[in-house]
C-alpha positions in Angstrom: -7.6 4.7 -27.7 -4.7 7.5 -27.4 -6.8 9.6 -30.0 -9.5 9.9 -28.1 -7.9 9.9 -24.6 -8.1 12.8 -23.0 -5.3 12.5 -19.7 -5.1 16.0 -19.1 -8.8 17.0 -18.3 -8.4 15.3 -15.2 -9.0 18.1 -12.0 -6.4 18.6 -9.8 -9.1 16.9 -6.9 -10.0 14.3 -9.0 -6.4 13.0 -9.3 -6.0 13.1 -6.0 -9.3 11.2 -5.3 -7.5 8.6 -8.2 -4.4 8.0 -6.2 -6.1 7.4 -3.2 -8.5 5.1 -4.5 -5.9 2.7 -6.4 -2.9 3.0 -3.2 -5.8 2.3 -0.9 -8.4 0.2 -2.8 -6.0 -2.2 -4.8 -2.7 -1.4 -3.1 -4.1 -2.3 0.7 -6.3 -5.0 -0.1 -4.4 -6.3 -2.1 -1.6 -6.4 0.3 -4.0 -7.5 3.1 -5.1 -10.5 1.2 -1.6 -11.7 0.2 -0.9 -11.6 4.1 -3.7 -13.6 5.0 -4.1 -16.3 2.8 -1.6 -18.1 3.9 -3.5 -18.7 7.4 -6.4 -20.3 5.9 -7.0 -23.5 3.8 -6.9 -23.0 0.0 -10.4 -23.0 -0.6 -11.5 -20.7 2.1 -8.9 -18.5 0.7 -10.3 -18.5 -2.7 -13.6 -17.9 -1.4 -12.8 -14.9 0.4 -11.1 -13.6 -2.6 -14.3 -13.7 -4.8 -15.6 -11.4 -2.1 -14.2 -8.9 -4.0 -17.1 -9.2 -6.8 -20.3 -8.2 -4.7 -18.8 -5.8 -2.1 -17.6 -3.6 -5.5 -21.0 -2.6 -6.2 -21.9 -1.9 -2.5 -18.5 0.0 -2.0 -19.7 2.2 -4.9 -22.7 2.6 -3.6 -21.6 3.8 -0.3 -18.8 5.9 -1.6 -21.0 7.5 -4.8 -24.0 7.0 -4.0 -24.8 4.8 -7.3 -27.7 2.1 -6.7 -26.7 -1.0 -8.0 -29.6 -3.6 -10.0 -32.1 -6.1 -8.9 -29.6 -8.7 -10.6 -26.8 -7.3 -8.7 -27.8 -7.5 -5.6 -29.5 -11.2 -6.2 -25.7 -12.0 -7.7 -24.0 -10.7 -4.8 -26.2 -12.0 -2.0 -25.6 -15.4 -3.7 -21.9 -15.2 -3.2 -22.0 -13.7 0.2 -24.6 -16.9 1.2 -21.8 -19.2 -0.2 -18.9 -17.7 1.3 -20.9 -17.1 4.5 -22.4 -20.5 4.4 -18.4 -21.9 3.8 -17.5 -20.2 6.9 -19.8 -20.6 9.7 -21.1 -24.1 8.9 -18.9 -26.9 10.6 -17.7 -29.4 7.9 -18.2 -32.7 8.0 -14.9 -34.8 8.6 -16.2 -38.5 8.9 -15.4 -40.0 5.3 -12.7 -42.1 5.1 -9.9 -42.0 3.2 -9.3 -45.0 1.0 -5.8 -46.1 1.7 
């Protein structure tokens, strides 16, 4: 894609906007949720990362004012039920464990 890359056409203010977006965006989160996993279970952990996938779109939506689809939204409220659902519902711990 070098060919029809063009790196330099970038504004001075959209550069800036670039760099804080991936230090803040990727670099914070990302550090966040490596500092927090470790305090809950595996699968909560998991599920809280695939938060990631339907707060994108509202994220954009807040920050650039781009309206996500019907499907989107139906997608992301799906995900944000489960997680949700994951979270504030007791579990159930009365099987027993063969043994």
């Amino acid at each position: 894609m070098l060919p029809f890359a063009q790196p330099l056409s970038v504004s001075g203010t959209n550069l800036g906007m670039l760099a804080v977006f991936g230090t803040s965006q990727f670099g914070l989160g990302l550090l966040l949720l490596a500092l927090g996993t470790p305090l809950v279970s595996a699968t909560r952990g998991a599920l809280i990362g695939t938060l990631q996938t339907p707060l994108a779109p509202f994220l954009v939506w807040l920050a650039f004012g781009e309206t996500p689809s019907l499907a989107t939204l139906a997608g992301g409220a799906i995900v944000m039920a489960a997680v949700l659902a994951d979270v504030l519902l007791p579990r159930r711990l009365d099987r027993v464990m063969p043994g």
